[in-house]
C-alpha positions in Angstrom: 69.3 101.7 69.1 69.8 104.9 71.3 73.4 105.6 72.1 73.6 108.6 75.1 77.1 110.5 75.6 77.1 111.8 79.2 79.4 114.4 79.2 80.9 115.4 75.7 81.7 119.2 76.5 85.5 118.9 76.8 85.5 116.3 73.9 83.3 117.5 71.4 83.7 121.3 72.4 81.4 122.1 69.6 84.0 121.6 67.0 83.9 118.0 66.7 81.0 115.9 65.6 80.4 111.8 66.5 79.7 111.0 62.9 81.2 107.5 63.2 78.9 106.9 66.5 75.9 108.4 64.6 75.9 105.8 61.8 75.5 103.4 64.5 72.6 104.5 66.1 70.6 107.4 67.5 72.6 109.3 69.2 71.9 111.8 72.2 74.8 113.8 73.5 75.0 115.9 76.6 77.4 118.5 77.4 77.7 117.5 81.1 75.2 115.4 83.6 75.1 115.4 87.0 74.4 111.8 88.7 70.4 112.3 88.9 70.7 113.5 85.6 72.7 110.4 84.6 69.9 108.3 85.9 67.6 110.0 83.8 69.1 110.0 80.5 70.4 106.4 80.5 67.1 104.7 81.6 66.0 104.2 78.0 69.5 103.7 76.4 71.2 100.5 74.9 74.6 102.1 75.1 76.0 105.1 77.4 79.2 106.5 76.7 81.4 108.6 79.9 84.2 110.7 79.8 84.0 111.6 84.0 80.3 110.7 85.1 80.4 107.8 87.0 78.4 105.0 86.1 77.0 102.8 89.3 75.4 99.8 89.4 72.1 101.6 90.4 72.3 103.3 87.0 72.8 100.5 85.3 69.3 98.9 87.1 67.3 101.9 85.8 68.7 101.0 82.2 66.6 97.4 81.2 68.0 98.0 77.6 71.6 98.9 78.3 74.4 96.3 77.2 77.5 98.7 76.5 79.1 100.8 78.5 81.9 103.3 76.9 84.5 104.9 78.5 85.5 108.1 76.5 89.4 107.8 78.4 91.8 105.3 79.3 91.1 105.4 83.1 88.1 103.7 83.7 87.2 104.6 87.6 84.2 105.5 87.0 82.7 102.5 86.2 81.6 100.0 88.0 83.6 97.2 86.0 82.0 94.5 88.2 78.6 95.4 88.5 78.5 95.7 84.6 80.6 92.4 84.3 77.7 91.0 86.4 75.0 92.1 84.4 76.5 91.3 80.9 77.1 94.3 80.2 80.4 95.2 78.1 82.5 97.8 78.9 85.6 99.8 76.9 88.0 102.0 77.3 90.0 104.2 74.6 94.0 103.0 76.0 96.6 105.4 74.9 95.1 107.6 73.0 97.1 110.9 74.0 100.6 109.7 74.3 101.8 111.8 72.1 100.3 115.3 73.7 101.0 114.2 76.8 104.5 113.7 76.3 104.6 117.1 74.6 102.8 119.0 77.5 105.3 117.2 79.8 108.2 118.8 77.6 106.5 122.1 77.7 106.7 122.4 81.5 110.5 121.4 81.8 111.0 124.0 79.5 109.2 126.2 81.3 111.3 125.8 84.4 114.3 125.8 82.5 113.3 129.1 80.6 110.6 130.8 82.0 109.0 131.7 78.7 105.9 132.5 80.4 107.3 134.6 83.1 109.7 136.9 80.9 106.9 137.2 78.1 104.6 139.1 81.2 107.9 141.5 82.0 108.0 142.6 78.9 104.3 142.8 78.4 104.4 145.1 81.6 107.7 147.5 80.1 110.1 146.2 82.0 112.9 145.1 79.1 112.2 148.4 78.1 113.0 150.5 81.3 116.1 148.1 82.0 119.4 149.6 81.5 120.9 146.5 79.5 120.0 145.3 76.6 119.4 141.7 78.3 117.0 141.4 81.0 117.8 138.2 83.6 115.9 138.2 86.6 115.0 134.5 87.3 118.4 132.1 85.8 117.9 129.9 82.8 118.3 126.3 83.1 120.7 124.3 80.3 118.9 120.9 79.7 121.8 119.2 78.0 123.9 116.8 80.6 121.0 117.0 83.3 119.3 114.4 84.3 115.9 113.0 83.5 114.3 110.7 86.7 111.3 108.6 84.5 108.7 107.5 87.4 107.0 105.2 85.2 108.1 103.6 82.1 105.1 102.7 80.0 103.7 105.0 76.5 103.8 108.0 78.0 107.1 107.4 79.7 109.4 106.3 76.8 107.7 109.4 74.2 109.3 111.5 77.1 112.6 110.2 77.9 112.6 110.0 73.7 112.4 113.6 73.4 114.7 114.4 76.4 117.5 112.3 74.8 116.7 114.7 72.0 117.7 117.8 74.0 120.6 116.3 75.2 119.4 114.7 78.6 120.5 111.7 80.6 117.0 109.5 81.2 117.3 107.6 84.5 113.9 105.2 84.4 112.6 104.2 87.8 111.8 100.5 87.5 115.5 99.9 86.7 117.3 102.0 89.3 114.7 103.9 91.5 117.5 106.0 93.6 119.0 107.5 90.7 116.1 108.2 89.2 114.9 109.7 92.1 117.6 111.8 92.4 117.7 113.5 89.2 117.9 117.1 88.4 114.1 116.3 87.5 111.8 114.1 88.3 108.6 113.4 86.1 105.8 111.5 86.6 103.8 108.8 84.3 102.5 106.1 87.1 98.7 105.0 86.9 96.9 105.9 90.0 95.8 103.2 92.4 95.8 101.9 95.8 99.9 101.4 95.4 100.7 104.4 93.7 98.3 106.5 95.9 101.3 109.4 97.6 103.8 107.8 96.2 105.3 111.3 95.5 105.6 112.3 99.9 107.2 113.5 102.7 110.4 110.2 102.2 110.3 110.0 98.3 111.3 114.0 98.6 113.8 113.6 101.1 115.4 111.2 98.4 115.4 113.5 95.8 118.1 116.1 95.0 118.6 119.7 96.6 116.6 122.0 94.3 115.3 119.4 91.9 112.6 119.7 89.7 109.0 118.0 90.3 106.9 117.1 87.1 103.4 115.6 87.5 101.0 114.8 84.2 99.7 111.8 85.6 97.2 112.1 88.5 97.5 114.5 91.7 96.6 111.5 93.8 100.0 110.5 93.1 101.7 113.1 95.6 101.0 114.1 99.0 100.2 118.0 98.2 100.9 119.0 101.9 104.3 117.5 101.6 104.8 119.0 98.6 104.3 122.6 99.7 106.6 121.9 102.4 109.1 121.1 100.0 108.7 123.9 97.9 108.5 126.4 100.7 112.0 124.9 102.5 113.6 125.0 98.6 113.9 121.2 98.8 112.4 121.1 94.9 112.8 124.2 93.1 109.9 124.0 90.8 106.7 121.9 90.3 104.9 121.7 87.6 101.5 120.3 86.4 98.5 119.3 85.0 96.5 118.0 87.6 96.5 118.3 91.1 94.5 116.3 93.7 91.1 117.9 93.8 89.9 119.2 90.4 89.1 121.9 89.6 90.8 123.2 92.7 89.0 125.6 95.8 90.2 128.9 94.7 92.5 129.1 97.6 94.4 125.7 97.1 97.4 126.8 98.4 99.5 124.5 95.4 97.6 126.2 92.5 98.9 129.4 94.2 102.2 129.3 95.2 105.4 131.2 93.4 107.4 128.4 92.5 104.4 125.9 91.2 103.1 126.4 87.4 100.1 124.4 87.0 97.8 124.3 83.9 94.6 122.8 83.8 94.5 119.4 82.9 94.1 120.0 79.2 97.1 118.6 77.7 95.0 115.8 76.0 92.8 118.2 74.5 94.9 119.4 71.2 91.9 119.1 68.7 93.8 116.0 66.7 93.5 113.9 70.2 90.1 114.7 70.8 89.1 113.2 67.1 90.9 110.5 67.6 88.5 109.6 70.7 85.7 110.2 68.7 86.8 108.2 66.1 88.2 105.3 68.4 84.6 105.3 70.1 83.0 104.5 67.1 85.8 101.7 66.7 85.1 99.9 69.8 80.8 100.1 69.5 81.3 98.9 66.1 83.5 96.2 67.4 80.9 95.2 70.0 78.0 95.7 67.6 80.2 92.5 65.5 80.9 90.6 68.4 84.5 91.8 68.9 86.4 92.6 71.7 88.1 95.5 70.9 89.5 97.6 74.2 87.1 95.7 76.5 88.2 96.2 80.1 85.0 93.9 81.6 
């Protein structure tokens, strides 16, 4: 039985192995594959397993042997559910696998606007502490987290291992679904929302007007979810303070998106699932679901 992986280079990075998927099959894994490339390599398959590549009904047509479908992620976009539903062909996902770093990487970046670790690490990198003339150097102000407010835009995993660790520091969590002005309103705002057709700018030009005077915009969820254009305007007029992220819209960005640029937005590269813990436990939860199928289970089917 030949098992292909599409795309393993941000999972694998060469510092994992798919042992659990390789006493299940042959397995043949790819770094990264374009879509001709994807044609190619799954014609002969039984089972092809994607972390971005997008699997169309056309490839599955070119694949006579193909009955499983993997998803390496919990988003499963890339797959053309239906078409594989039509062809009884099963498909899976991996759902909440990186709660956890997720909700840390969202901590990180409120702390980040509240203390500027990053910023006053450089100014002393470059000597400036050490031609000040105090012995404390303050140049952009420190933010204290304890009695601010915590506006939770969607309330599922992801959502409460935040608003668990804000309580920790000492912040007030205001969650969307149960009062979506306050929450909107808070000193900062953080998104968790799934990205769909509903969700799609949910974060533009009206939902900032709501929010506070110098507030705080958080996004570790999908770019799609904010209006980018709306969102520079916000952050040039001082409307929201700071925004900080882990994805934007387009990915990886044109080396002159104006977001990924701008003084006030801190933006890392959509890696906060990638701590090596949460990439093993993808590996390990792939095997889990092709072993399920292989036994006639259902485990994390999405078809």
């Amino acid at each position: 039985m030949k098992l292909v992986i599409l795309d393993q280079g941000t999972i694998a990075m060469h510092d994992l192995s798919w042992d659990g998927l390789e006493k299940l099959g042959e397995v043949v894994a790819y770094d990264e594959s374009t879509p001709e490339e994807a044609i190619e390599r799954s014609k002969d398959a039984h089972a092809i397993f994607t972390s971005k590549v997008y699997i169309s009904a056309e490839i599955m047509d070119n694949a006579p042997d193909l009955k499983y479908i993997g998803v390496l992620a919990t988003g499963f976009d890339n797959v053309d559910v239906e078409a594989a539903k039509a062809r009884g062909i099963a498909c899976t996902n991996i759902p909440a696998y990186s709660t956890e770093a997720v909700a840390q990487h969202t901590i990180a970046l409120i702390l980040e606007t509240s203390n500027h670790i990053g910023k006053y690490s450089e100014m002393v990198h470059a000597g400036e502490w050490a031609a000040a003339k105090d012995f404390c150097l303050v140049e952009e102000p420190l933010t204290y987290l304890p009695g601010k407010t915590l506006g939770i835009l969607g309330y599922g995993n992801i959502g409460k291992a935040v608003a668990s660790i804000a309580e920790a520091l000492g912040m007030k969590t205001l969650i969307y679904s149960r009062d979506g002005d306050a929450a909107l309103c808070a000193d900062i705002v953080t998104l968790h929302m799934p990205a769909n057709e509903e969700t799609k700018h949910f974060i533009n030009a009206e939902t900032l007007d709501k929010m506070k005077d110098g507030a705080v915009l958080i996004n570790t969820a999908r770019g799609a979810l904010i209006d980018e254009k709306a969102l520079l305007d916000a952050l040039d007029s001082g409307k929201i303070s700071w925004f900080a992220a882990d994805v934007l819209t387009h990915e990886p960005p044109h080396p002159d998106d104006p977001l990924a640029k701008h003084a006030r937005a801190i933006i890392t590269p959509h890696n906060c699932w990638t701590p090596k813990d949460i990439r093993r436990r993808i590996c390990d939860r792939t095997a889990d679901n092709f072993a399920s199928f292989l036994e006639g289970g259902t485990l994390n089917r999405i078809d």
